[in-house]
C-alpha positions as a Markdown table, in Angstrom:
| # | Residue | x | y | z |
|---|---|---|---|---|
| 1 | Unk | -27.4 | 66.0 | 151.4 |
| 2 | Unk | -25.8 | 65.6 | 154.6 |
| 3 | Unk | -22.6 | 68.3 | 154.1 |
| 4 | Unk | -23.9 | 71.3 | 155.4 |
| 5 | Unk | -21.2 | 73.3 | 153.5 |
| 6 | Unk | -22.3 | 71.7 | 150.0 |
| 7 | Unk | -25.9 | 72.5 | 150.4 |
| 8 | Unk | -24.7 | 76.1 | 151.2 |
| 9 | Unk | -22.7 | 76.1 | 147.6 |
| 10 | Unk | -25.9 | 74.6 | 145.5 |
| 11 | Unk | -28.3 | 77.7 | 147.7 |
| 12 | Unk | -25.8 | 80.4 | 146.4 |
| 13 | Unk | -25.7 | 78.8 | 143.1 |
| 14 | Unk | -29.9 | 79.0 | 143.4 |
| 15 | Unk | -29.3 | 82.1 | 144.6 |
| 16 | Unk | -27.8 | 83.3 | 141.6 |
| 17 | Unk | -30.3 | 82.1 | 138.8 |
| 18 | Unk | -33.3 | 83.2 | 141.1 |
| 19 | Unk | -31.6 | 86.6 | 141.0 |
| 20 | Unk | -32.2 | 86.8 | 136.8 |
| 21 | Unk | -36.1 | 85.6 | 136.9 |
| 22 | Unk | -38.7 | 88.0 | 137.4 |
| 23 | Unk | -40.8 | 85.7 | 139.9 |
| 24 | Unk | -38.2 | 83.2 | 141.0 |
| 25 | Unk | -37.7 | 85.0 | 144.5 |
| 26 | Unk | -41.3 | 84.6 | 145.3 |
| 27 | Unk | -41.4 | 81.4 | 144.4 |
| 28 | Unk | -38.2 | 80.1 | 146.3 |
| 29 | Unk | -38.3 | 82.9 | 149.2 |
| 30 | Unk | -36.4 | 80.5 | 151.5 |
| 31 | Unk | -33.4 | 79.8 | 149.1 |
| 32 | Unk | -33.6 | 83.6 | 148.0 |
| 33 | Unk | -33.2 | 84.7 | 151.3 |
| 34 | Unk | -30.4 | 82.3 | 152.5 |
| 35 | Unk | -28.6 | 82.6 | 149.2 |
| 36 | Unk | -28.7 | 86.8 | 149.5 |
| 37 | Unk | -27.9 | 86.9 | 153.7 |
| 38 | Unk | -24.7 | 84.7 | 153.3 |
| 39 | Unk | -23.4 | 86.1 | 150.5 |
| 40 | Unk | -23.7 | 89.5 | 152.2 |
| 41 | Unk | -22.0 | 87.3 | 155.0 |
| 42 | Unk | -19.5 | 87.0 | 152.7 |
| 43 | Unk | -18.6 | 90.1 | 151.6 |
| 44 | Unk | -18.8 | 91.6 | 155.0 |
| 45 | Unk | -16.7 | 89.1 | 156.2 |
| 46 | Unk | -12.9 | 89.1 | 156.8 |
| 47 | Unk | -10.3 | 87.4 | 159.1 |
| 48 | Unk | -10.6 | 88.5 | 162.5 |
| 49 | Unk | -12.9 | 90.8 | 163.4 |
| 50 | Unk | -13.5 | 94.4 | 162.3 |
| 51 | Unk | -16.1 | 97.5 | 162.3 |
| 52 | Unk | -17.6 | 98.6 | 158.9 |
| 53 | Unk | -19.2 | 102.0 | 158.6 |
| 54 | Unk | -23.1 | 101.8 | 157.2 |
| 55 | Unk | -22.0 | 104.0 | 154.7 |
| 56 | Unk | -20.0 | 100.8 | 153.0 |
| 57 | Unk | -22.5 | 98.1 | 153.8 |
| 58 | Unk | -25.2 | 99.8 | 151.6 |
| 59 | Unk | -22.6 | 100.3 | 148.9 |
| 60 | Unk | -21.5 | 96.4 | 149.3 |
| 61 | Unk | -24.8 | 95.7 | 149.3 |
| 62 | Unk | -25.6 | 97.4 | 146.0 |
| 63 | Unk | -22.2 | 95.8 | 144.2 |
| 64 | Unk | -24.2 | 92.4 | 146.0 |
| 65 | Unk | -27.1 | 93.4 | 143.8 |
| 66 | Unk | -29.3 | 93.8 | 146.7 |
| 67 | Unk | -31.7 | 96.6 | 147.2 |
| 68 | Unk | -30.5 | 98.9 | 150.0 |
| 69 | Unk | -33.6 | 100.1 | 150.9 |
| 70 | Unk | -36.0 | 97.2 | 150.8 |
| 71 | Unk | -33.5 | 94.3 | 151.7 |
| 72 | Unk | -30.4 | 95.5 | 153.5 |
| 73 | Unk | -32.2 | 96.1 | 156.8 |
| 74 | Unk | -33.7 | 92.7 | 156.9 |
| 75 | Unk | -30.9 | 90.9 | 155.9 |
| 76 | Unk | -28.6 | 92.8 | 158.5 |
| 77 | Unk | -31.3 | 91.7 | 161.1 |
| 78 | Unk | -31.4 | 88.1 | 160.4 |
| 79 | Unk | -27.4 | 88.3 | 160.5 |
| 80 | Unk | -27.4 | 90.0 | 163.7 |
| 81 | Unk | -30.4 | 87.4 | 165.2 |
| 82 | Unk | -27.6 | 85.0 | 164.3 |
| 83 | Unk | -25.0 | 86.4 | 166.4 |
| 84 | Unk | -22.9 | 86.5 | 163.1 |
| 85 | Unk | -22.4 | 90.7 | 163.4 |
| 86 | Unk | -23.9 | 93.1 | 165.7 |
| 87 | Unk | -24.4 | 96.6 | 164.5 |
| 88 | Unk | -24.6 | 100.7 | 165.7 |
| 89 | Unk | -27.1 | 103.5 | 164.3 |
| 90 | Unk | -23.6 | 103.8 | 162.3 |
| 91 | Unk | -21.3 | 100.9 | 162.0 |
| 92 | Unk | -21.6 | 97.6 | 161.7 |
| 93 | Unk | -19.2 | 94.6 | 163.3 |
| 94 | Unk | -18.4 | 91.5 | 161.8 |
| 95 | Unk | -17.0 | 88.6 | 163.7 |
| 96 | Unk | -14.8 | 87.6 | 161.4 |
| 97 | Unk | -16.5 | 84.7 | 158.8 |
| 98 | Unk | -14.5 | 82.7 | 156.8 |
| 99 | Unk | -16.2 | 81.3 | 152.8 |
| 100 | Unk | -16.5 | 78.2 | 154.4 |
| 101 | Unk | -18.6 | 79.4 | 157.6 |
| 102 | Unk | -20.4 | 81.4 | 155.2 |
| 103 | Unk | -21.7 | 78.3 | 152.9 |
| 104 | Unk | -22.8 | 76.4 | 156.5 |
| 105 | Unk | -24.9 | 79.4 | 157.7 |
| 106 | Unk | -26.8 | 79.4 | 154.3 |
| 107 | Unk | -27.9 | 75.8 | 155.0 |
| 108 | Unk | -29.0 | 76.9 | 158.5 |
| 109 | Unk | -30.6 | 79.7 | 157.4 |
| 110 | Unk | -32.4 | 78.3 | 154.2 |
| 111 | Unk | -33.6 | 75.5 | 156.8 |
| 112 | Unk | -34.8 | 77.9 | 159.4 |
| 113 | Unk | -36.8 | 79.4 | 156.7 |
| 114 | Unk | -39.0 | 76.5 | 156.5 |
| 115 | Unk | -38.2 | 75.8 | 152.6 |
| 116 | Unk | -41.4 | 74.8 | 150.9 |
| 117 | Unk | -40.7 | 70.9 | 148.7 |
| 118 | Unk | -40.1 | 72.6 | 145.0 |
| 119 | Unk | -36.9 | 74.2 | 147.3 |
| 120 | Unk | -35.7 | 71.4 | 149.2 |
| 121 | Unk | -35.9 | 69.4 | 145.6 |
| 122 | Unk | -34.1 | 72.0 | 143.8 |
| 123 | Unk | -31.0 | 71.0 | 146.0 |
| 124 | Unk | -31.1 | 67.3 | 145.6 |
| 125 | Unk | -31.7 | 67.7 | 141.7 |
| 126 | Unk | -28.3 | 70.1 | 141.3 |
| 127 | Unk | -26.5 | 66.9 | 143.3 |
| 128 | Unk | -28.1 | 64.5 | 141.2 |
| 129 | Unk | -27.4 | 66.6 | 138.2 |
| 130 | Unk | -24.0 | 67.5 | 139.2 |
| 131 | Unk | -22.9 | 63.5 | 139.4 |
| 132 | Unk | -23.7 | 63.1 | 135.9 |
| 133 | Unk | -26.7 | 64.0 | 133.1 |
| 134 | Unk | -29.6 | 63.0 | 133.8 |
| 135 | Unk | -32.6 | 61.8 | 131.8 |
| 136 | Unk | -35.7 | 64.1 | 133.0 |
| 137 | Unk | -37.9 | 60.7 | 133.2 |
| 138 | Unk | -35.8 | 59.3 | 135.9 |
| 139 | Unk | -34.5 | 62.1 | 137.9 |
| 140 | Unk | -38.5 | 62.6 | 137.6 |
| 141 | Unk | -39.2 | 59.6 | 139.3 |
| 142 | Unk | -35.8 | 60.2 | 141.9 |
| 143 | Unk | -37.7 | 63.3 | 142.9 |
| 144 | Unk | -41.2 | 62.5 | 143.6 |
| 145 | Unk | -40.5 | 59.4 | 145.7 |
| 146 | Unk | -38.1 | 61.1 | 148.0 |
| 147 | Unk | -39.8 | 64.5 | 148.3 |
| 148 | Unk | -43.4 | 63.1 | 147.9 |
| 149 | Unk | -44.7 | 65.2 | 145.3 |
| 150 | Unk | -47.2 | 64.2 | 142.6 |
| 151 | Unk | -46.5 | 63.4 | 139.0 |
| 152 | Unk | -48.4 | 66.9 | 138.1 |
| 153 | Unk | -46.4 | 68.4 | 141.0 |
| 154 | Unk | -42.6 | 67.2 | 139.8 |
| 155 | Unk | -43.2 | 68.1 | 135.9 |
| 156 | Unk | -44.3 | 72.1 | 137.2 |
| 157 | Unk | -41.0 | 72.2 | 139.5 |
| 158 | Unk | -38.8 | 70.6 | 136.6 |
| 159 | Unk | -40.2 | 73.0 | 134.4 |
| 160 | Unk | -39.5 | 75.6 | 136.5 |
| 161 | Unk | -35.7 | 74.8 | 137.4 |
| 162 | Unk | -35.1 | 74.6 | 133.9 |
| 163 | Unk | -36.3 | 78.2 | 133.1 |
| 164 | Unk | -34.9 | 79.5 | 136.0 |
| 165 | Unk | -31.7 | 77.7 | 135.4 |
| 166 | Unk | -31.3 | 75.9 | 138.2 |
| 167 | Unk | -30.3 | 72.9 | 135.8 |
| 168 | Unk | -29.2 | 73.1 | 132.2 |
| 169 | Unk | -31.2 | 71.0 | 129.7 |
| 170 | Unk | -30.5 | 69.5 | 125.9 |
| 171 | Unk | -33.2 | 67.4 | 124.3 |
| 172 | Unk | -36.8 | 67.1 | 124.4 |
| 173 | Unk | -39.9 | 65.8 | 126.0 |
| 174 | Unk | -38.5 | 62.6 | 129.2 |
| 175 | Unk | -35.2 | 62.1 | 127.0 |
| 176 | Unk | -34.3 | 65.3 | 127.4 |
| 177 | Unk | -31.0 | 65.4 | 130.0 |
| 178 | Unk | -30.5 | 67.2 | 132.7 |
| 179 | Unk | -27.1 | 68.8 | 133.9 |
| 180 | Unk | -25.2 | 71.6 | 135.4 |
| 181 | Unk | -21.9 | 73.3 | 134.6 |
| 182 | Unk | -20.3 | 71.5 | 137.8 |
| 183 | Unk | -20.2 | 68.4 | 135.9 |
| 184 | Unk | -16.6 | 68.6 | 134.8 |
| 185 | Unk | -15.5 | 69.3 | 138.6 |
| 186 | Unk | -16.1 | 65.8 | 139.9 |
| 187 | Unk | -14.7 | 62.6 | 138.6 |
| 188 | Unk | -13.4 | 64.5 | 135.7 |
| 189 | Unk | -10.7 | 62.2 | 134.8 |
| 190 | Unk | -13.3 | 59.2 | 134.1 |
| 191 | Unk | -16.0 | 61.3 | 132.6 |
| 192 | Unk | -13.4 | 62.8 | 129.9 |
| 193 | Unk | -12.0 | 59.7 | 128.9 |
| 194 | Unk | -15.7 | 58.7 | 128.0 |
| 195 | Unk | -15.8 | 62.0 | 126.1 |
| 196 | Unk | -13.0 | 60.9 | 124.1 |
| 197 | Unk | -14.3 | 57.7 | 123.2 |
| 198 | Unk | -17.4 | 59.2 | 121.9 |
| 199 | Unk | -15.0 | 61.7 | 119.2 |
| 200 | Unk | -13.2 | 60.8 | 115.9 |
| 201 | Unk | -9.9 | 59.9 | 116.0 |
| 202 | Unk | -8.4 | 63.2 | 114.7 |
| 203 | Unk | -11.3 | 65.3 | 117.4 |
| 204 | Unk | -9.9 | 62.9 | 120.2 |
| 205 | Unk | -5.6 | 63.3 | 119.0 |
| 206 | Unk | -6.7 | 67.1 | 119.2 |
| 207 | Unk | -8.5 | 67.1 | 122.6 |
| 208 | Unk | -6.0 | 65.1 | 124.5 |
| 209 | Unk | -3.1 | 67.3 | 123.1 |
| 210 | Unk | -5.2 | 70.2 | 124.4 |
| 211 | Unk | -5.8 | 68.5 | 127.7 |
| 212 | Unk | -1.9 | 67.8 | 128.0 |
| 213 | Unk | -0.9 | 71.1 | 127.5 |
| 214 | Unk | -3.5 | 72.7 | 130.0 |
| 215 | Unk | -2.2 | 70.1 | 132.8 |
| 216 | Unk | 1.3 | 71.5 | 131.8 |
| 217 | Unk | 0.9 | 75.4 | 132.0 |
| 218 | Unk | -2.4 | 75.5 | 134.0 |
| 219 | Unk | -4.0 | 77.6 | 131.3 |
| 220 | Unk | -4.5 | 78.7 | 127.2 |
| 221 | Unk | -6.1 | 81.3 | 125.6 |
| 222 | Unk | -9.5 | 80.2 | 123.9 |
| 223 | Unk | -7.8 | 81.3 | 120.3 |
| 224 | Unk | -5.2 | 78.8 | 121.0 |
| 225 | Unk | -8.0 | 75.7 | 121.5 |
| 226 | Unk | -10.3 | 77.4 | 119.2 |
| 227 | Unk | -8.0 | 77.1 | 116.3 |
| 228 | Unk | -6.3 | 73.4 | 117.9 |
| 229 | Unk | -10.1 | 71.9 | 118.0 |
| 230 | Unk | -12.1 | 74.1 | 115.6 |
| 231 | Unk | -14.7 | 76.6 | 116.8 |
| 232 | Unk | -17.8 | 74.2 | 116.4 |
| 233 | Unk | -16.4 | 71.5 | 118.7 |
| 234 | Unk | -14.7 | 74.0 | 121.5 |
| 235 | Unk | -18.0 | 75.1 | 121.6 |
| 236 | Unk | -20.2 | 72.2 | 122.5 |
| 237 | Unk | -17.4 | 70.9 | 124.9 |
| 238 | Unk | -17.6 | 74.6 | 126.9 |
| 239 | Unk | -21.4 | 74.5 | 127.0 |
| 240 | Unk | -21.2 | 70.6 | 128.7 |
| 241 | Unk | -18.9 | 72.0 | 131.0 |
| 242 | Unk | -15.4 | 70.9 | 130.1 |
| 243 | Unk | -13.9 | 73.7 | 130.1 |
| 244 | Unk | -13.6 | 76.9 | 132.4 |
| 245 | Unk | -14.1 | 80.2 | 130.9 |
| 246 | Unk | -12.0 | 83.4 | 132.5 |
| 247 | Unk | -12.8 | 86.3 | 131.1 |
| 248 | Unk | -10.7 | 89.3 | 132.0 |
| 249 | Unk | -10.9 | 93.1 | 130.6 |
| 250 | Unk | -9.3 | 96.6 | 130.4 |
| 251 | Unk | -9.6 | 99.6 | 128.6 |
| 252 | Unk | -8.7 | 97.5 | 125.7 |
| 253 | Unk | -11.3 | 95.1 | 125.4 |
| 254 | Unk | -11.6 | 91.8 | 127.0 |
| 255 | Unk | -9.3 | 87.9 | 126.8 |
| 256 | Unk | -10.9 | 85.1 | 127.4 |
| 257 | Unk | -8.3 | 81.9 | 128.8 |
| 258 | Unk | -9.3 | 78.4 | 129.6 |
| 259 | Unk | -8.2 | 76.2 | 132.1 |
| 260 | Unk | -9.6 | 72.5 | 133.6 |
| 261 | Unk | -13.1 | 72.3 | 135.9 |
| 262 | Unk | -10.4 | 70.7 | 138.1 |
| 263 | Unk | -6.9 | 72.2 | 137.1 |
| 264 | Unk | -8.4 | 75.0 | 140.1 |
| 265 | Unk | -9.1 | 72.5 | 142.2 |
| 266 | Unk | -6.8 | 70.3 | 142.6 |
| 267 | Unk | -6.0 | 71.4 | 145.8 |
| 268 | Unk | -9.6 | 72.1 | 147.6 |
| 269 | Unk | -13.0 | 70.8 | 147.6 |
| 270 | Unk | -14.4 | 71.9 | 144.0 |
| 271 | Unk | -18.3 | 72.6 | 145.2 |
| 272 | Unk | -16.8 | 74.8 | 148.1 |
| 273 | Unk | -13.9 | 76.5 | 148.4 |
| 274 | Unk | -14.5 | 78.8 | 145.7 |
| 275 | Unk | -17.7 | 79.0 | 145.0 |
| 276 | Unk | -17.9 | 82.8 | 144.6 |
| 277 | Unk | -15.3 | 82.9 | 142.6 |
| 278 | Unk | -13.2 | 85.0 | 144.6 |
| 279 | Unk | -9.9 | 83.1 | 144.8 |
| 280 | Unk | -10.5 | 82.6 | 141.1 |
| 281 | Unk | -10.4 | 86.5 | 140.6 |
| 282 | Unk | -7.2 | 87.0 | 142.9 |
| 283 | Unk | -5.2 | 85.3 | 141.0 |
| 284 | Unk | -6.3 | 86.7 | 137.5 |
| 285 | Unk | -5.6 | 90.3 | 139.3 |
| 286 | Unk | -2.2 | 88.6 | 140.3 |
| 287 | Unk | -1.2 | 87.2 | 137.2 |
| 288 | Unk | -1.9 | 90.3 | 134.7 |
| 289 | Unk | 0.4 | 91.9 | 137.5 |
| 290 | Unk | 3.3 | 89.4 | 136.8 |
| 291 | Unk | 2.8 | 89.1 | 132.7 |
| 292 | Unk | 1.4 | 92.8 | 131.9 |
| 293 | Unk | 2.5 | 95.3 | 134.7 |
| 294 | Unk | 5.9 | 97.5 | 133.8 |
| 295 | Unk | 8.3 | 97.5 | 136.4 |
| 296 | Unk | 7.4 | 101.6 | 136.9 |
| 297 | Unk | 3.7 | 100.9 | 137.9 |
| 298 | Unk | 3.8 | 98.0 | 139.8 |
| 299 | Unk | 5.1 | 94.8 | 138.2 |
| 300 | Unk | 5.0 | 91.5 | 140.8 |
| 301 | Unk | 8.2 | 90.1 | 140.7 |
| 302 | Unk | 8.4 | 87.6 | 143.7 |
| 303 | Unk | 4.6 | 86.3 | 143.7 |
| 304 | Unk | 5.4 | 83.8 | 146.9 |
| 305 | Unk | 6.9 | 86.6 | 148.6 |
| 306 | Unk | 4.1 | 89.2 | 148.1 |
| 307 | Unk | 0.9 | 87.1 | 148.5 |
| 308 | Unk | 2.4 | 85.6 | 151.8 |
| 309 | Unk | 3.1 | 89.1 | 152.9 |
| 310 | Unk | -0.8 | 89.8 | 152.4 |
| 311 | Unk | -1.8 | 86.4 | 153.9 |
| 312 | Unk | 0.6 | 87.1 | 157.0 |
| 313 | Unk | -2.1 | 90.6 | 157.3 |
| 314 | Unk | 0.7 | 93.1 | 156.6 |
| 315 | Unk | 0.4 | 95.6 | 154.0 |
| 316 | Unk | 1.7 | 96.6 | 150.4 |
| 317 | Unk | 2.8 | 99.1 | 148.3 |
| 318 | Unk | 2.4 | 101.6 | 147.1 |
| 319 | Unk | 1.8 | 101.3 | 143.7 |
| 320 | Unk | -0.2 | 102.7 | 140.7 |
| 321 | Unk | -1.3 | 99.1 | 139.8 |
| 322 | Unk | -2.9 | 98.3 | 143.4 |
| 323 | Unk | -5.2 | 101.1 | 142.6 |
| 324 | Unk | -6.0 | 99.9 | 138.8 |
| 325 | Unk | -6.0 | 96.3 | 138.7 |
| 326 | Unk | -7.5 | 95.3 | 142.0 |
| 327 | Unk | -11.1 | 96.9 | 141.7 |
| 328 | Unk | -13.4 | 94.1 | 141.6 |
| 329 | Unk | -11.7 | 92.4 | 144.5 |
| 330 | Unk | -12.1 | 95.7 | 146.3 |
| 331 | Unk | -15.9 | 95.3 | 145.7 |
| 332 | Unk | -16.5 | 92.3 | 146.7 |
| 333 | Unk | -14.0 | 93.1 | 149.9 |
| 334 | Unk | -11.2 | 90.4 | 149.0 |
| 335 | Unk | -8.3 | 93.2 | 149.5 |
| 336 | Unk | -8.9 | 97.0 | 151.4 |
| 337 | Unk | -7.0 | 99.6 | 149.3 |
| 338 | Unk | -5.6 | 103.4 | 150.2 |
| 339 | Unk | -4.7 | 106.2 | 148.7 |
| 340 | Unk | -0.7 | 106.8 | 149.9 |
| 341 | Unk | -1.3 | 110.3 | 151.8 |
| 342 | Unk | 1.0 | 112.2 | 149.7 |
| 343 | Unk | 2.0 | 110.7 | 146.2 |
| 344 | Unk | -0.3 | 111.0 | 143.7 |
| 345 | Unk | -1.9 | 107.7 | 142.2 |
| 346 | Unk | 0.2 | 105.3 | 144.5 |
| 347 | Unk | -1.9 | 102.9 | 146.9 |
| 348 | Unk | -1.5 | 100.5 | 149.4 |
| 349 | Unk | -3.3 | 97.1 | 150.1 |
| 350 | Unk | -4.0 | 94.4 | 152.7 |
| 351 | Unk | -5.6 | 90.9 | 152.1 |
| 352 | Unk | -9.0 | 90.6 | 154.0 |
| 353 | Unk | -10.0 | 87.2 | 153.4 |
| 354 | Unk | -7.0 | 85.0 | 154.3 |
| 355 | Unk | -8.2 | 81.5 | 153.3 |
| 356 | Unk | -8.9 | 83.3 | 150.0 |
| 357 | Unk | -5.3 | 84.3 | 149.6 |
| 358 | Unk | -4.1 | 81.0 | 150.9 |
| 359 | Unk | -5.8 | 79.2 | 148.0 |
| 360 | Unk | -4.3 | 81.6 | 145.4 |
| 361 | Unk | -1.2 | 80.8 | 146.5 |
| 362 | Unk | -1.5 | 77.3 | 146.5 |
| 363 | Unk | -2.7 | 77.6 | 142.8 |
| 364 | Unk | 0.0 | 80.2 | 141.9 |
| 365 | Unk | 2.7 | 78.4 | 142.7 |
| 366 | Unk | 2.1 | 74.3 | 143.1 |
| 367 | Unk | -0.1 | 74.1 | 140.2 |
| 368 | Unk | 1.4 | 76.3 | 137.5 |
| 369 | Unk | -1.4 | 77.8 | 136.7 |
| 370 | Unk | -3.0 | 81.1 | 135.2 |
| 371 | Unk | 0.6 | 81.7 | 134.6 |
| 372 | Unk | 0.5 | 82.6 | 130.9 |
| 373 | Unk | -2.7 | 84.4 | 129.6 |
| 374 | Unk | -2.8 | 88.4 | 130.0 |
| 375 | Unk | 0.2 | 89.6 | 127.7 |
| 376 | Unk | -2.4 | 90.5 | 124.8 |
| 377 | Unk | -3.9 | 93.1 | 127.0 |
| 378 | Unk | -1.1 | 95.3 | 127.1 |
| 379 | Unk | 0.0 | 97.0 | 130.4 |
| 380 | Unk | -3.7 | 98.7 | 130.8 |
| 381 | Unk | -5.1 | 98.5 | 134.0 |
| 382 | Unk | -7.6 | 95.3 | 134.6 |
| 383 | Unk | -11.0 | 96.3 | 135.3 |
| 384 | Unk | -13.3 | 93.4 | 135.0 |
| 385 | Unk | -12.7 | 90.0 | 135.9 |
| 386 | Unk | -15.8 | 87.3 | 134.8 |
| 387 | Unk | -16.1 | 83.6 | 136.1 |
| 388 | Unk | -16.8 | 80.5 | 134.4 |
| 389 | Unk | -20.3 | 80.1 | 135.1 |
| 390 | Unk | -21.4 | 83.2 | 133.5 |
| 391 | Unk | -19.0 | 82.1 | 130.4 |
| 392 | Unk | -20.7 | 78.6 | 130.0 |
| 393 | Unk | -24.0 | 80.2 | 130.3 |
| 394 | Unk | -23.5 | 82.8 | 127.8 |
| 395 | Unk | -22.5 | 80.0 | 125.2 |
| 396 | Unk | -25.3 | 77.9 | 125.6 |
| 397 | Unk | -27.5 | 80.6 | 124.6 |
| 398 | Unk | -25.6 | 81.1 | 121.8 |
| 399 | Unk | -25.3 | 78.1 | 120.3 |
| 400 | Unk | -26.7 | 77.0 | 117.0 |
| 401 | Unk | -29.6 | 74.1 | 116.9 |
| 402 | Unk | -27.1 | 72.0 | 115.6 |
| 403 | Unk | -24.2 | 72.8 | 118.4 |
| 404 | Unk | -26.7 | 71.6 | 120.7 |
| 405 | Unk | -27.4 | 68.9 | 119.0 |
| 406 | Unk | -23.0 | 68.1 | 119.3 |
| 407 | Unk | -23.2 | 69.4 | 123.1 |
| 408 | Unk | -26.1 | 66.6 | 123.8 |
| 409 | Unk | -23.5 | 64.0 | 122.7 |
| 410 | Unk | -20.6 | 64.8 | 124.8 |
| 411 | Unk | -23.5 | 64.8 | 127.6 |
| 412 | Unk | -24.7 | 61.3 | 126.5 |
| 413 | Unk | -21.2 | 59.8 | 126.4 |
| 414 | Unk | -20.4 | 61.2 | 129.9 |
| 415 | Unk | -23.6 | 59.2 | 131.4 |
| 416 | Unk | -22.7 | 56.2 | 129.2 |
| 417 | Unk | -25.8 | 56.5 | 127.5 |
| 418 | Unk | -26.6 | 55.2 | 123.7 |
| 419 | Unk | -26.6 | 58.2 | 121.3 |
């Protein structure tokens, strides 16, 4: 894997699954550490430079899911040994990161870490694995030649990546295949037309009318294509990876809307531009303020206008949605927001990340997307945005024995496999 900025996405991806198994960051220290120190990067980061007080970097780094007392310090230390901030008993500076940069120092850093062989295979299976499913017997084979481990030595590590999720699995024993929920991202156009020759002909009418109208309006609620394509066989097409799930919530209750593995990314590289999800959560925020703000509390009128005001690094407002709606991107330092000095429950906000905003843009308005979903939410504030990962995972460990069984097909048909 010679793309420095790829191998960064599949370590934060690692990163991510290591962070939900008990002993997985003992196990991969190298790819835990380089995963954790650029995504702090990440959320320190913002265009141009700027001074942070400590006070903020512990509570980033808790909203990070890092421990402030028994990580923070070290991972500040190998940032600043990296030139990549420089810190004060009370502030620290960061010299201004972009995503991108981000992804590249989290290939230097896992490499500078000395990553032990079950870590440098764990990349090469999530490309291998990404490309297409994979039987377990092969991509066996795949990894012991090029990483020189033993028979004994690959079946503990794929054993491993599959409990840790590193890799999704369906099947058993070497037939088993092997996949990831960035399968759908790459070459989707072929590898969907191979899912509809696998369907009947009413499931494959259904799935292309579905398919036509998200390329039209960018988006649907899961209703919609729940009751288009039934629940059984939305289901085992989310858990393969077809679709993306976006699930936003209020006071309310939650609405989940689908869109395309590459409707997003039609515009940027799909294992890097977005890989935490941040333009992704932009827009949501941006949308629910165009379909389910009132005009009194905020309501975005001219989106092109607004978001090239934030990308441009003025500020605006004040309004009572900036304060409401705009909470997880404050966490995870998208956008800075203020109290206005004097009115009550009225805010202001600037954009932090610029190629973040950029990309929402380009979405918002060249690919007519995210354009449609948030109306059933009423005008209550958003306060929870979750991405499509996390969706795709929670299905598959839902699903029924026989769902998987359905799911194993479209995953057979993709590869071109017999089923």
């Amino acid at each position: 894997m010679n793309n420095k900025e790829t191998k960064g996405a599949w370590i934060i991806h690692h990163g991510r699954k290591l962070v939900l198994d008990a002993n997985g960051s003992a196990e991969f220290p190298a790819l835990d550490e380089a995963a954790k120190a650029a995504t702090l990067l990440t959320k320190l980061g913002q265009t141009g430079e700027d001074c942070i007080t400590k006070t903020e970097v512990r509570a980033i780094a808790v909203a990070s899911g890092l421990n402030p007392r028994l990580e923070l310090t070290g991972l500040l230390q190998l940032l600043e040994k990296r030139r990549l901030i420089s810190q004060s008993e009370n502030e620290v500076a960061i010299l201004g990161v972009t995503t991108r940069a981000a992804l590249s120092q989290a290939s230097d850093i896992f490499q500078d870490a000395e990553p032990n062989d079950y870590e440098q295979a764990s990349l090469t299976l999530a490309e291998l694995a990404s490309a297409e499913p994979v039987r377990r017997k092969s991509v066996a084979e795949e990894i012991g030649d090029e990483h020189l481990l033993s028979s004994s030595q690959v079946d503990d590590f794929l054993n491993r990546a599959e409990e840790i999720g590193f890799i999704d699995r369906e099947g058993e024993g070497d037939d088993k295949l092997l996949f990831n929920g960035n399968l759908f991202r790459r070459d989707s156009i072929s590898k969907t037309q191979k899912v509809l020759s696998s369907l009947g002909e009413t499931e494959r009418r259904l799935l292309q009318e579905v398919n036509e109208e998200l390329a039209r309006v960018g988006c649907l609620s899961h209703q919609i294509i729940e009751h288009k394509l039934s629940i059984p066989v939305f289901e085992k097409l989310i858990a393969a990876g077809m679709f993306d799930l976006n699930h936003v919530t209020n006071e309310q209750g939650g609405h989940i809307y689908v869109t395309s593995p590459s409707a997003f990314h039609k515009f940027v590289d799909p294992m890097i531009d977005d890989c935490f999800d941040m333009a992704k959560s932009l827009v949501a925020a941006l949308s629910y303020g165009m379909t389910a703000r009132s005009s009194g509390s905020g309501r975005i009128d001219q989106l092109p206008a607004l978001l090239s005001k934030l990308i441009s690094g003025a500020e605006i407002g004040p309004a009572t949605a900036i304060g409401e709606d705009y909470r997880v991107l404050e966490i995870n330092r998208v956008v800075k927001i203020r109290a206005h000095p004097t009115l009550t429950k009225r805010f202001f906000m600037r954009l932090l990340k610029k190629e973040v905003g950029e990309l929402a843009l380009q979405v918002l308005t060249k690919g007519n997307a995210y354009s449609q979903p948030f109306t059933v939410l009423g005008s209550r504030p958003m306060s929870g945005y979750l991405g499509p990962e996390a969706k795709r995972i929670s299905t598959r460990k839902n699903q029924s024995a026989m769902s998987k069984r359905t799911t194993r097909d479209i995953l057979e048909a993709v590869r071109g496999g017999n089923f």
